[in-house]
DSSP file (Angstrom, degrees, kcal/mol; ACC not computed):
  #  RESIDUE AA STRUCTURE BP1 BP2  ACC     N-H-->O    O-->H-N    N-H-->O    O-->H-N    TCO  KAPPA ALPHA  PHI   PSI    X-CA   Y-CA   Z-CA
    1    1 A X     >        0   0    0      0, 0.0     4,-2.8     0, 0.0     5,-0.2   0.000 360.0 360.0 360.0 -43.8   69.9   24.9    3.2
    2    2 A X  H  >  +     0   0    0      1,-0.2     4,-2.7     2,-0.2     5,-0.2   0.996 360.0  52.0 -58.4 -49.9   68.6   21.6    1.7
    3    3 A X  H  > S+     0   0    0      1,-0.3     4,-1.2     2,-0.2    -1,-0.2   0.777 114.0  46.3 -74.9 -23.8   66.7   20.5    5.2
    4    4 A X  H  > S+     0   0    0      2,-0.2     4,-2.9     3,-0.1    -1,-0.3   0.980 115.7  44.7 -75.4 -53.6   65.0   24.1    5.0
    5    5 A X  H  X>S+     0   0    0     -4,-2.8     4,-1.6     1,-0.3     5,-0.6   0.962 115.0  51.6 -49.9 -59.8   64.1   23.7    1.1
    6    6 A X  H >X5S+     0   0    0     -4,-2.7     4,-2.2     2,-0.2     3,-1.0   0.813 112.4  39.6 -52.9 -44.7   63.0   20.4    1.9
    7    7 A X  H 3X5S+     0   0    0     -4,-1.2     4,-4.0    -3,-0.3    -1,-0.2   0.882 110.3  65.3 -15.5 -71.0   60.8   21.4    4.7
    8    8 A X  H 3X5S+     0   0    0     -4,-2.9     4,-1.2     1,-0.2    -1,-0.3   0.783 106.6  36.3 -31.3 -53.9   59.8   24.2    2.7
    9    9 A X  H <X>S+     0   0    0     -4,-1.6     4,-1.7    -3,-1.0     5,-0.6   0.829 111.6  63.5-110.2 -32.8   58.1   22.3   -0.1
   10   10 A X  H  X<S+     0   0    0     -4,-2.2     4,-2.5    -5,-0.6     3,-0.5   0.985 106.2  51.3 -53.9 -37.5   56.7   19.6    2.5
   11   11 A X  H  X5S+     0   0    0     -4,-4.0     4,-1.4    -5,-0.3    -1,-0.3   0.921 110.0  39.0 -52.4 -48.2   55.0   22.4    3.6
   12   12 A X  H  <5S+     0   0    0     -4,-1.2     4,-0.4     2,-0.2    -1,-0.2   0.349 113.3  61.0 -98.3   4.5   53.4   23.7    0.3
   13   13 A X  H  X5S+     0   0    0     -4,-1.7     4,-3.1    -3,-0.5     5,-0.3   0.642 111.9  38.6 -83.1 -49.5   52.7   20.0   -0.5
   14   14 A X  H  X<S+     0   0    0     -4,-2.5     4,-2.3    -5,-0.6     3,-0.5   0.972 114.5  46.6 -68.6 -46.2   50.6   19.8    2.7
   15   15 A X  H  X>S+     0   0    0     -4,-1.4     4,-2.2     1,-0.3     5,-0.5   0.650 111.6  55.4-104.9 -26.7   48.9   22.8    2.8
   16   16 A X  I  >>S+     0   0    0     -4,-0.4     4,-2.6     2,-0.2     5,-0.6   0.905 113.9  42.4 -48.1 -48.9   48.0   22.3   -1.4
   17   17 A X  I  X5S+     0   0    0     -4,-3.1     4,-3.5    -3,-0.5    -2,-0.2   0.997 119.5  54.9 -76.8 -44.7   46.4   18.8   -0.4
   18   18 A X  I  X5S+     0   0    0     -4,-2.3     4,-3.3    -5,-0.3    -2,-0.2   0.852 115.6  30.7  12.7 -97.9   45.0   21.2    2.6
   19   19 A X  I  X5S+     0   0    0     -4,-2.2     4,-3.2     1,-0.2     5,-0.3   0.959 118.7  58.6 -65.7 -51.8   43.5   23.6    1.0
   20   20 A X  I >X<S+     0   0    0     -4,-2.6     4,-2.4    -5,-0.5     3,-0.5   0.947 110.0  48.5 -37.9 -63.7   42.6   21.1   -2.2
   21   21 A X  H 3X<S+     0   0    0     -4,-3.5     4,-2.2    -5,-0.6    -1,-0.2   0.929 111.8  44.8 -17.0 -79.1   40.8   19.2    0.1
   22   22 A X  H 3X S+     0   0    0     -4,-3.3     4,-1.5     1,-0.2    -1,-0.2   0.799 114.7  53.1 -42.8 -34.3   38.9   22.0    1.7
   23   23 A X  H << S+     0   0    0     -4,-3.2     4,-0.3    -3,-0.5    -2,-0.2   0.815 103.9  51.4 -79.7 -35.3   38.3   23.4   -1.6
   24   24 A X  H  X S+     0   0    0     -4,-2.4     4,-1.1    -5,-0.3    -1,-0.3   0.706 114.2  40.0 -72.6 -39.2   36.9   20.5   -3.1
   25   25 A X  H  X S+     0   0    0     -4,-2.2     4,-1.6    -5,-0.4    -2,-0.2   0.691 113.7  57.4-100.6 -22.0   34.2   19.7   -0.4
   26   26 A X  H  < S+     0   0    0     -4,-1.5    -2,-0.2    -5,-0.2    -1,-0.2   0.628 104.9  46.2 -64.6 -19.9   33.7   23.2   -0.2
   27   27 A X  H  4 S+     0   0    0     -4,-0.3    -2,-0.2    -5,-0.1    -3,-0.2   0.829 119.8  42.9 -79.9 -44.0   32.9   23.0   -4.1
   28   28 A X  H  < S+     0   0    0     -4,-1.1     2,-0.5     2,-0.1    -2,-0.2   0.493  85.1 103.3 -95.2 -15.3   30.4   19.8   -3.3
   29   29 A X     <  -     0   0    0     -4,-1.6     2,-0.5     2,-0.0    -4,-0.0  -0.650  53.2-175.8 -87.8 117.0   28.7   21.4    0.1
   30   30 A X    >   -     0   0    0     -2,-0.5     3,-1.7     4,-0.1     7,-0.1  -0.936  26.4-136.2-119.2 114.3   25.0   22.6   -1.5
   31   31 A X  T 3  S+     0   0    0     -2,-0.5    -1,-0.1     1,-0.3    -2,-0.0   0.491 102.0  50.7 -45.6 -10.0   23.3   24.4    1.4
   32   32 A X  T 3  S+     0   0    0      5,-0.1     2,-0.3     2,-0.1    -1,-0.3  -0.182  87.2 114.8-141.2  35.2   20.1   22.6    0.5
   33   33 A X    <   -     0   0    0     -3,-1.7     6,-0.2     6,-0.1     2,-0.1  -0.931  62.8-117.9 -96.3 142.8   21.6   19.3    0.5
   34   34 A X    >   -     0   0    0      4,-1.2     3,-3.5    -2,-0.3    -4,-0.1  -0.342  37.7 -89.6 -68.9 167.5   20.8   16.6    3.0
   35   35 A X  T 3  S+     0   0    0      1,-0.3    -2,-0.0     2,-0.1    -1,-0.0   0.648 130.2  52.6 -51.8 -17.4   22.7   14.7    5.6
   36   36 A X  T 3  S-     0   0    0      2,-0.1    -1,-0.3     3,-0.0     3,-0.1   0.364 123.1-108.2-101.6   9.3   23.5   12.1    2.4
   37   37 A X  S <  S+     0   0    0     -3,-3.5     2,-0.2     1,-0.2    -2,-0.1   0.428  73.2 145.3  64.4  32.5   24.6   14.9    0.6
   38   38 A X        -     0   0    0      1,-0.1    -4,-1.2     2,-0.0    -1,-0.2  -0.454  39.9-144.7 -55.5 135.8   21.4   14.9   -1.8
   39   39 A X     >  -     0   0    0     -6,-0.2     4,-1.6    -2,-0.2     3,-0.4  -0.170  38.2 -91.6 -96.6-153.8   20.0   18.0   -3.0
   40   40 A X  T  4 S+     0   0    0     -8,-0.3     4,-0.5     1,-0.2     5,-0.2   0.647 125.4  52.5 -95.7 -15.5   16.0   18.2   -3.5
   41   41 A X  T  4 S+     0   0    0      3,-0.1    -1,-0.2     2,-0.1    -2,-0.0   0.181 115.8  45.2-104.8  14.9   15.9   17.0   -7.3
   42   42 A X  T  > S+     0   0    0     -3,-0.4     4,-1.2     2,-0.1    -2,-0.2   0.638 108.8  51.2-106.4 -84.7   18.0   14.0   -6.1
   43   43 A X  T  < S+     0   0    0     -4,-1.6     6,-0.3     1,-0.3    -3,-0.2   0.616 117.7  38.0 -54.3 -30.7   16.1   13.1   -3.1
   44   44 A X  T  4 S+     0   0    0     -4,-0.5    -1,-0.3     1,-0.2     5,-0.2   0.951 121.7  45.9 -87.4 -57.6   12.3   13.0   -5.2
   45   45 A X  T  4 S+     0   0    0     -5,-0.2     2,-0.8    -3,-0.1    -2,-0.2   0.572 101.7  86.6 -75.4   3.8   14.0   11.4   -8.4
   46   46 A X    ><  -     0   0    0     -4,-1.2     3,-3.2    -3,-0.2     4,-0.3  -0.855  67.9-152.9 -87.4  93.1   16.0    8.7   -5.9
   47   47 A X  G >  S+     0   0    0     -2,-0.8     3,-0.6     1,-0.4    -1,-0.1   0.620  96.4  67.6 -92.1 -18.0   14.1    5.7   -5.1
   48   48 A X  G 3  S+     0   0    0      1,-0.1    -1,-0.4    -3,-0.1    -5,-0.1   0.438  94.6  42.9-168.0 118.7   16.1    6.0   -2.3
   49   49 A X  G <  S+     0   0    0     -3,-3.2     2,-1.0    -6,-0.3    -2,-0.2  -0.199  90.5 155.9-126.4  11.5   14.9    8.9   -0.8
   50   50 A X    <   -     0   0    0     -3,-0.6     2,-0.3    -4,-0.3    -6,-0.1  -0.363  44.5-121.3 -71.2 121.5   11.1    7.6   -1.5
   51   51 A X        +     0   0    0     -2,-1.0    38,-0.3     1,-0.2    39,-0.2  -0.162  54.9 137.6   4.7  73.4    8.7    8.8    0.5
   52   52 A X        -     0   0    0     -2,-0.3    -1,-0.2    37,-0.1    35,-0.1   0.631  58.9-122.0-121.4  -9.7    6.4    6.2    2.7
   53   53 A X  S    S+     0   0    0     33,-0.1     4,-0.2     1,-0.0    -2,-0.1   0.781  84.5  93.7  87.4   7.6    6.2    7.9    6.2
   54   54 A X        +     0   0    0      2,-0.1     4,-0.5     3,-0.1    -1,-0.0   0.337  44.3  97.5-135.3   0.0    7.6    5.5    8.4
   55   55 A X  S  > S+     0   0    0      2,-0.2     4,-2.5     1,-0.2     5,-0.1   0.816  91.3  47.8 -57.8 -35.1   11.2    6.3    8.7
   56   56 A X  H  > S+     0   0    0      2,-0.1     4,-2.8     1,-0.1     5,-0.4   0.972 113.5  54.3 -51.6 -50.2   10.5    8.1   12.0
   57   57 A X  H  4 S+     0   0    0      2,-0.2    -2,-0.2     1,-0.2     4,-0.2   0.681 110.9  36.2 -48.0 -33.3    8.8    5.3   12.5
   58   58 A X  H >4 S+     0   0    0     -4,-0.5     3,-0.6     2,-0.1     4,-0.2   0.958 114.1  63.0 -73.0 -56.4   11.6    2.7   11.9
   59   59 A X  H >X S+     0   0    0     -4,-2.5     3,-1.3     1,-0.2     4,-0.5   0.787 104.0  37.4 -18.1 -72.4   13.7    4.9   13.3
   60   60 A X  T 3< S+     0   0    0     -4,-2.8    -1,-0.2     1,-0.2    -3,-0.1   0.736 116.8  56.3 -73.2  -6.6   12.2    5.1   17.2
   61   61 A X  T <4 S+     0   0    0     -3,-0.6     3,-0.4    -5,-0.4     5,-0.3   0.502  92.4  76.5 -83.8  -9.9   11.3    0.9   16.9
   62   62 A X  T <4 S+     0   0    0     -3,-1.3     4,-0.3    -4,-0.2    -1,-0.2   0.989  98.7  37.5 -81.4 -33.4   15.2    0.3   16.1
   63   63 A X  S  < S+     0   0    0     -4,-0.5    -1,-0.2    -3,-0.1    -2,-0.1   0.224  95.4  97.2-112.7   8.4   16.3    0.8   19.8
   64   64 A X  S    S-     0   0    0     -3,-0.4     2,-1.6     1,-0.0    82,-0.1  -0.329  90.0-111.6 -65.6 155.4   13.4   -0.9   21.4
   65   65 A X        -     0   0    0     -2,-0.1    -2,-0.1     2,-0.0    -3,-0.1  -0.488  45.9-179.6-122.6 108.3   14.2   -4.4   22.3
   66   66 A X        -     0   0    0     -2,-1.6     2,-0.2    -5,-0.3    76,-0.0  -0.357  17.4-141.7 -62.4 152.9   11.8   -6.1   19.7
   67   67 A X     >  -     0   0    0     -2,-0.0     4,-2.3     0, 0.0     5,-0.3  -0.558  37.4 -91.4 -88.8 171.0   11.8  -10.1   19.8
   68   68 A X  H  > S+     0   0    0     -2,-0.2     4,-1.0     2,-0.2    -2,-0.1   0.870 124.8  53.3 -48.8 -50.8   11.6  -11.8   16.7
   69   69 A X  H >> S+     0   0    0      2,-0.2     3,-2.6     1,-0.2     4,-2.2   0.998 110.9  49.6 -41.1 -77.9    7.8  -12.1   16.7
   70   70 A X  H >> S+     0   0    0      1,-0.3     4,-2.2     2,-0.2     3,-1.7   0.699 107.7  47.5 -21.7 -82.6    7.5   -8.5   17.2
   71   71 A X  H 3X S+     0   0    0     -4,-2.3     4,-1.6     1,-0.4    -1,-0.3   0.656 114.7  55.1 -78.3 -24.0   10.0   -7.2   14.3
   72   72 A X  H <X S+     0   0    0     -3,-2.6     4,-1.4    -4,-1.0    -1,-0.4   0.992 109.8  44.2 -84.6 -51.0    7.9   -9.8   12.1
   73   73 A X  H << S+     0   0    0     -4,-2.2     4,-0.5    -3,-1.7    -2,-0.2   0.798 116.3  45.1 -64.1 -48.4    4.5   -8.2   13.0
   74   74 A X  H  X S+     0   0    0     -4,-2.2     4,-1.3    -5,-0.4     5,-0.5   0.885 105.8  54.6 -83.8  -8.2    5.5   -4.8   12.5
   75   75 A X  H  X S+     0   0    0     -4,-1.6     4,-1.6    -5,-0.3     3,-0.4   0.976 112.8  48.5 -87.7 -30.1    7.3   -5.2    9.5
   76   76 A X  H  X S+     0   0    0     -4,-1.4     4,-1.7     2,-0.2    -1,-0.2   0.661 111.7  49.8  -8.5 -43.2    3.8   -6.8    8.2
   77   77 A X  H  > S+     0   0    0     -4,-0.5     4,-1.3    -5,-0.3    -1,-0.2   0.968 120.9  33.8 -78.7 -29.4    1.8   -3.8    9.7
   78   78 A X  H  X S+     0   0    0     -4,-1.3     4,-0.6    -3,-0.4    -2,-0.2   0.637 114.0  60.0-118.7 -37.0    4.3   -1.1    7.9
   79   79 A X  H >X S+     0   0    0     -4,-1.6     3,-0.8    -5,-0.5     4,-0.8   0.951 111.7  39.7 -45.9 -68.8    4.6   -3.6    4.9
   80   80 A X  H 3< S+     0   0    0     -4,-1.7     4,-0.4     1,-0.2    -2,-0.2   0.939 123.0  43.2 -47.6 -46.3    0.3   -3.3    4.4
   81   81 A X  H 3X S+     0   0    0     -4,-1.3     4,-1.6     1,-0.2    -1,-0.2   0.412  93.7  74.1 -90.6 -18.7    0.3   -0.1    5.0
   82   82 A X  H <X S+     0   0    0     -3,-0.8     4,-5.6    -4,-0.6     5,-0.2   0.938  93.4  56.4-100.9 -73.9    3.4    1.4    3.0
   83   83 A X  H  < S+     0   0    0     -4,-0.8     5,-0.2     2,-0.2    -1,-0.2   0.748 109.5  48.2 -43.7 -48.2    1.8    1.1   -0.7
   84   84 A X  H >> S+     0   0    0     -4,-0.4     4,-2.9     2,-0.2     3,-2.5   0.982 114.0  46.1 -53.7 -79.4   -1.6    3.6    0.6
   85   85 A X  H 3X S+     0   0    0     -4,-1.6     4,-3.3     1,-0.3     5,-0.3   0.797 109.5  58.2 -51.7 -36.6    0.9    6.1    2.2
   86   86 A X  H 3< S+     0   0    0     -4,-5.6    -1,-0.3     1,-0.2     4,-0.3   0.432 115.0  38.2 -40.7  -0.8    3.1    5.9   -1.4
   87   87 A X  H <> S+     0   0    0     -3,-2.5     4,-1.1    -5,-0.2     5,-0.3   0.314 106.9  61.7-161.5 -48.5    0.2    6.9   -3.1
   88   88 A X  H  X S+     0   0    0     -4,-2.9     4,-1.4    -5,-0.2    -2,-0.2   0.983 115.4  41.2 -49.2 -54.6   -1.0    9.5   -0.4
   89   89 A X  H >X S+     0   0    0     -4,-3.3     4,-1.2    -5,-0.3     3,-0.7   0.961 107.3  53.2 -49.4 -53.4    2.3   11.1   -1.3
   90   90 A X  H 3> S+     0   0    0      1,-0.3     4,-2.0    -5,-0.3    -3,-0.2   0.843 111.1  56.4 -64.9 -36.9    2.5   10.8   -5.0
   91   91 A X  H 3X S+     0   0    0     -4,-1.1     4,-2.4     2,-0.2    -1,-0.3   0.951 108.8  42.5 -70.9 -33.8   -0.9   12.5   -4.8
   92   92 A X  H << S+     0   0    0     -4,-1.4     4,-0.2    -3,-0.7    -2,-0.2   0.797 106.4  57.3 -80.3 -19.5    0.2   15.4   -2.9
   93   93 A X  H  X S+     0   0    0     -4,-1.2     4,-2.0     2,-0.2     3,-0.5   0.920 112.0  44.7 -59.8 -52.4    3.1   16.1   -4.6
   94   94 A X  H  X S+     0   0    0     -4,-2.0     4,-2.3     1,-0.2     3,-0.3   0.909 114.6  47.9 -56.2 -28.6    0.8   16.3   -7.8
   95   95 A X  H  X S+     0   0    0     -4,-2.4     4,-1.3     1,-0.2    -1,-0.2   0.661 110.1  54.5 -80.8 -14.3   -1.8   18.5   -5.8
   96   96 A X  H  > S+     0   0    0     -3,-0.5     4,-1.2    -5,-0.3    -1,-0.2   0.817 108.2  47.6 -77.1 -24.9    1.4   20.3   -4.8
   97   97 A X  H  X S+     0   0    0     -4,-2.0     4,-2.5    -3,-0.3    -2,-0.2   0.814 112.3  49.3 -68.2 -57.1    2.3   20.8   -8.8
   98   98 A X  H  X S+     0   0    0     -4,-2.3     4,-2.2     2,-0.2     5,-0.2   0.965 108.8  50.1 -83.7 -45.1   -1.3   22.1   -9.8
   99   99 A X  H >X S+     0   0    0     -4,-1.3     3,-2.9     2,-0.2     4,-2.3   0.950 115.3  44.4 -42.0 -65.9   -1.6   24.7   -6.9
  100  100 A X  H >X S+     0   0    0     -4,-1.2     3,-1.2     1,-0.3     4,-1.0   0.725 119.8  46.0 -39.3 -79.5    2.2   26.1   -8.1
  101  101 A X  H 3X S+     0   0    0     -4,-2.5     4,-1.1     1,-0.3    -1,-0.3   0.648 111.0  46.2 -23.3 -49.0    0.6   25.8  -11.7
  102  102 A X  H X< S+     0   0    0     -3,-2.9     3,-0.7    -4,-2.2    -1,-0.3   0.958 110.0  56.0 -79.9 -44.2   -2.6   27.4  -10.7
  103  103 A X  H << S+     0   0    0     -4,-2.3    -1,-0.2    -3,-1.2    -2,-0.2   0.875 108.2  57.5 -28.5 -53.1   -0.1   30.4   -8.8
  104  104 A X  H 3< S+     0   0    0     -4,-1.0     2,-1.2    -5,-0.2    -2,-0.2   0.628  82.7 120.1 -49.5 -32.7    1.4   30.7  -12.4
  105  105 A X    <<  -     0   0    0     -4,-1.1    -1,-0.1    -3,-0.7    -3,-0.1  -0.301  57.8-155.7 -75.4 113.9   -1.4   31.4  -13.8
  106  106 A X  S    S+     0   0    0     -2,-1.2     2,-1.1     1,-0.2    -1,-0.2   0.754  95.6  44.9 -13.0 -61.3   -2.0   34.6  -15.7
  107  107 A X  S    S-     0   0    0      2,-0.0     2,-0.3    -3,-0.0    -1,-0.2  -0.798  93.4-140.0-100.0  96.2   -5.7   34.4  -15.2
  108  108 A X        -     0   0    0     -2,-1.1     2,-0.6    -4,-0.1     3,-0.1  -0.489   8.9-155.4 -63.8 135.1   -6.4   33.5  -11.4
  109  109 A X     >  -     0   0    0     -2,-0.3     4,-0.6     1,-0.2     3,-0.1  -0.868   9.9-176.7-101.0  81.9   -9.1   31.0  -10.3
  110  110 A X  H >> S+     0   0    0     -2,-0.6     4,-3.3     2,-0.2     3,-0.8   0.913  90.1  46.6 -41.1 -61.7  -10.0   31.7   -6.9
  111  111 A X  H 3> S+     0   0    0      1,-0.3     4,-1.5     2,-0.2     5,-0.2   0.943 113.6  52.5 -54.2 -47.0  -12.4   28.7   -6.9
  112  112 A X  H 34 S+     0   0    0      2,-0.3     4,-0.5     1,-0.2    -1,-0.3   0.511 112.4  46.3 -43.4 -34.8   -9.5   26.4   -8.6
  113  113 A X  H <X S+     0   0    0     -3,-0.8     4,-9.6    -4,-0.6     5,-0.3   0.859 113.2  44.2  77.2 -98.2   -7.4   27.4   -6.1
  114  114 A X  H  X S+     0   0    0     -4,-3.3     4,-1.4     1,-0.2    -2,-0.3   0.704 110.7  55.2 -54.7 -24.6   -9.8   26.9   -3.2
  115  115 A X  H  X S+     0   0    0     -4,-1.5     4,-2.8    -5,-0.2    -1,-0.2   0.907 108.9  52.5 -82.2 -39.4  -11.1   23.3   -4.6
  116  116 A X  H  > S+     0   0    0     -4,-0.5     4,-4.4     1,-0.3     5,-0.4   0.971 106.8  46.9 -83.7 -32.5   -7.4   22.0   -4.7
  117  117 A X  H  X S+     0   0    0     -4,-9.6     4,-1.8     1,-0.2    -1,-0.3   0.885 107.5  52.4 -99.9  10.0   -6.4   22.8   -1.5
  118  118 A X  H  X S+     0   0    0     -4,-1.4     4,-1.1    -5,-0.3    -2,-0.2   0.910 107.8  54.4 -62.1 -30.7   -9.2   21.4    0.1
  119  119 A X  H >X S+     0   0    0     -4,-2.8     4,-2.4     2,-0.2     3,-0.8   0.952 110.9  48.1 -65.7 -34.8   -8.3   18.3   -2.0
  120  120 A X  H >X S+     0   0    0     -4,-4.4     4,-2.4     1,-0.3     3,-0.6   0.977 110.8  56.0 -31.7 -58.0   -4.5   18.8   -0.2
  121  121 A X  H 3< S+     0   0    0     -4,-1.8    -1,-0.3    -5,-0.4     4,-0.2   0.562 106.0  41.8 -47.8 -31.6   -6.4   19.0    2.7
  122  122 A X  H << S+     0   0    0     -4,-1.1     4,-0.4    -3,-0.8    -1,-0.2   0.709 111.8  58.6 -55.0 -62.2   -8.0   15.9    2.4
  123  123 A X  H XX S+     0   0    0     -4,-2.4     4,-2.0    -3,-0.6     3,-1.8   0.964 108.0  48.0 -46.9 -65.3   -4.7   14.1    1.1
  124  124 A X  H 3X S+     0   0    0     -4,-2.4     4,-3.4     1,-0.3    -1,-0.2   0.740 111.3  47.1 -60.3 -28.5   -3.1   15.0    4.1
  125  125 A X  H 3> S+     0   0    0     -4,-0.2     4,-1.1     1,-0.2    -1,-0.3   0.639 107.5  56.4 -90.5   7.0   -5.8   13.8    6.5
  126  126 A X  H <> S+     0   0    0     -3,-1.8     4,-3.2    -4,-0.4     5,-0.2   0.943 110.9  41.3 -72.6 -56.3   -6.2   11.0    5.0
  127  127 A X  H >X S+     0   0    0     -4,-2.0     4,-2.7     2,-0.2     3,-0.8   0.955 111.3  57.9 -43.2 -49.9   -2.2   10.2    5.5
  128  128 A X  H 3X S+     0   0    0     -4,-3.4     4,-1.0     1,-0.3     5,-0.4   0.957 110.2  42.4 -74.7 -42.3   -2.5   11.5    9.0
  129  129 A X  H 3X S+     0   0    0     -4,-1.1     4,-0.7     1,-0.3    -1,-0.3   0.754 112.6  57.9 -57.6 -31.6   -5.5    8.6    9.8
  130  130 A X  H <X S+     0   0    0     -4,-3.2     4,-1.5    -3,-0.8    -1,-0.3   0.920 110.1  38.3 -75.7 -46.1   -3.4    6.3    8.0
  131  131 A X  H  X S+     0   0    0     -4,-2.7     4,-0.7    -5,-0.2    -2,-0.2   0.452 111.3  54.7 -85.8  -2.5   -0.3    6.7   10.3
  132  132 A X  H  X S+     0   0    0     -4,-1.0     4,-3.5    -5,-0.3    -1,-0.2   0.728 111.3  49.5-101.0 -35.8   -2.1    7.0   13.3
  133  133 A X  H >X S+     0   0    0     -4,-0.7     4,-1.9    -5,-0.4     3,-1.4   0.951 111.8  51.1 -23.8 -84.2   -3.7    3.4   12.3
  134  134 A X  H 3X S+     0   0    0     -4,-1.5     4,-1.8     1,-0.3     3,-0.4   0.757 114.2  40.3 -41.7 -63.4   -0.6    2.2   11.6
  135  135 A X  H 3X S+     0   0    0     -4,-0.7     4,-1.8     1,-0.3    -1,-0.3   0.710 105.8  58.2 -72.8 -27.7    0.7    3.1   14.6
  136  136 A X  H <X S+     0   0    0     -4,-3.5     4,-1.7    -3,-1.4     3,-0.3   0.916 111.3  45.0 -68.6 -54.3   -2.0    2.3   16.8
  137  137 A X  H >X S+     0   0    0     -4,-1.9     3,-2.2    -3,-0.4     4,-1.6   0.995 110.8  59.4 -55.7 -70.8   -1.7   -1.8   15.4
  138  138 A X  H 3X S+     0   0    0     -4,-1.8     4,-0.8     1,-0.2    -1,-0.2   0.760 109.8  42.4 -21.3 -46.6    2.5   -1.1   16.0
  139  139 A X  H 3< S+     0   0    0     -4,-1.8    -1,-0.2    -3,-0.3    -2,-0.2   0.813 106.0  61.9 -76.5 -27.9    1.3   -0.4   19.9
  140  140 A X  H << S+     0   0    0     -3,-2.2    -1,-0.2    -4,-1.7    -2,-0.2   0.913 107.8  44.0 -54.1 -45.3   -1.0   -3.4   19.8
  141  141 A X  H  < S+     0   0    0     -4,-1.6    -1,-0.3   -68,-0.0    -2,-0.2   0.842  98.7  87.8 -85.7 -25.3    2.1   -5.3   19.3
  142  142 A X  S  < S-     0   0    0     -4,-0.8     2,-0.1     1,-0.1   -76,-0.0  -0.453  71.9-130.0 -63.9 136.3    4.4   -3.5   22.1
  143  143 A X     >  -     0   0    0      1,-0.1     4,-2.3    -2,-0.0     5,-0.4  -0.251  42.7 -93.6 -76.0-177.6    4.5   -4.7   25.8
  144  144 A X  H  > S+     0   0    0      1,-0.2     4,-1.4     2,-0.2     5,-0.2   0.789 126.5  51.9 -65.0 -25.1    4.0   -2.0   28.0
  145  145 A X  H  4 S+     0   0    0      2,-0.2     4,-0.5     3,-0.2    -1,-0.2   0.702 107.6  52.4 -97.0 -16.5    7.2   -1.1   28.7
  146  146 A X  H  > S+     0   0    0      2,-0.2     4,-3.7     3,-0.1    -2,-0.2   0.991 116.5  45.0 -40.4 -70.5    8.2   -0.9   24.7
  147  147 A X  H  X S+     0   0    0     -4,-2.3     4,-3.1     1,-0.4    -2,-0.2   0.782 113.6  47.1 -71.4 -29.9    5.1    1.4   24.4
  148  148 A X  H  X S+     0   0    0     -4,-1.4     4,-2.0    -5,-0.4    -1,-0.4   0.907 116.9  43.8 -78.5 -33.1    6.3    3.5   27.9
  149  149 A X  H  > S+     0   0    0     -4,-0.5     4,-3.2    -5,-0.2     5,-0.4   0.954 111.3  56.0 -76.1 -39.9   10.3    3.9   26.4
  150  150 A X  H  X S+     0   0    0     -4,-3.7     4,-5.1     1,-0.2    -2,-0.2   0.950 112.3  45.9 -36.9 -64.2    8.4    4.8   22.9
  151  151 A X  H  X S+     0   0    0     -4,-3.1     4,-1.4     1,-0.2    -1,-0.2   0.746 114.9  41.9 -17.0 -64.7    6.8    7.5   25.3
  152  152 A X  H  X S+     0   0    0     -4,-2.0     4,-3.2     2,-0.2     5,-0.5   0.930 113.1  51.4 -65.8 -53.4    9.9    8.6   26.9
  153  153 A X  H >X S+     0   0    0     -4,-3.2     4,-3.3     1,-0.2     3,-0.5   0.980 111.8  46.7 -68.4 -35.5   11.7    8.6   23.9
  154  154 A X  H 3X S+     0   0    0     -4,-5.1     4,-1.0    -5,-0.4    -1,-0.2   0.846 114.4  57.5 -40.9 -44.2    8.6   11.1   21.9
  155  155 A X  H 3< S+     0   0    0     -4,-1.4     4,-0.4     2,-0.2    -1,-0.3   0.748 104.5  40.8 -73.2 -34.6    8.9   13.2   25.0
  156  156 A X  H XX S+     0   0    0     -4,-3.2     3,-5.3    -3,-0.5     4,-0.8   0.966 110.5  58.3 -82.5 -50.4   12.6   14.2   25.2
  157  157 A X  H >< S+     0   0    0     -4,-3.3     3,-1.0    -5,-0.5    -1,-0.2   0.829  99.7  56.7 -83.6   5.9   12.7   14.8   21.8
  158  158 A X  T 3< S+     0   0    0     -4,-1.0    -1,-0.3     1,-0.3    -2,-0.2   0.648 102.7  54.6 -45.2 -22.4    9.9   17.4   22.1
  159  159 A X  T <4        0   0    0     -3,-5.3    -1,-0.3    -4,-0.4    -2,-0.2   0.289 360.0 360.0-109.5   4.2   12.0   19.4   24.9
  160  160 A X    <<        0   0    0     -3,-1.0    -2,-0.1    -4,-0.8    -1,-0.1   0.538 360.0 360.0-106.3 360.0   15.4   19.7   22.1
């Protein structure tokens, strides 16, 4: 009778920390959270979660094998370059603000409207000519066979 009671409440002591457990991360898992388990007013107000554009970019250079020179050169190219694309953003988030605003508005502006997202439009090709830059100096500095695994690796993850 004891070795069953005892049993018994070892039982409902695991299955409380169990469930607690479950319950608790189940309480903290926000569907529109990221992998660090930021939600979207974390990740813009989190310096860091800021915005430069070159975390793919760090990302596919970490598993190359960079020599010293290299890793010094790009972090120089991505270094120059970092402060325009901050600023590329911070402008499209605002141009992203005044569309919503302009959506909001009682009295729609078609032209208002149309002038700001060409200016989006603008933002964005400006960024996209800035990262292709960037990236184009990055290849300047890869031997051939960096730039051909860079290749491979852009290509597979196209096919998942």
């Amino acid at each position: 009778m004891k070795k069953t009671l005892s049993i018994a409440l070892l039982t409902l002591a695991a299955s409380g920390i169990i469930l607690g457990g479950a319950s608790s991360a189940y309480a903290n898992n926000d569907h529109h959270s990221d992998r660090d388990g930021c939600n979207k007013e974390q990740r813009q107000s989190d310096s860091k979660h800021e915005r430069d554009g070159f975390k793919r970019m760090n990302r596919a250079l970490h598993n190359l094998d960079l020599n010293i020179t290299q890793k010094s050169e790009i972090k120089d190219i991505i270094s120059a370059a970092k402060p325009q694309m901050k600023a590329i953003y911070q402008e499209i988030k605002e141009g992203r603000e005044a569309l919503r605003a302009l959506s909001m508005n009682n009295r729609y502006d078609a032209d208002a409207v149309r002038h700001a997202a060409n200016d989006q439009a603008n933002l964005i090709a400006q960024k996209i000519v800035l990262r292709a830059e960037t990236n184009a100096n990055i290849s300047k500095v890869l031997t051939s066979d960096q730039r051909q695994q860079l290749a491979e690796k852009s290509e597979s993850r196209k096919h998942h």
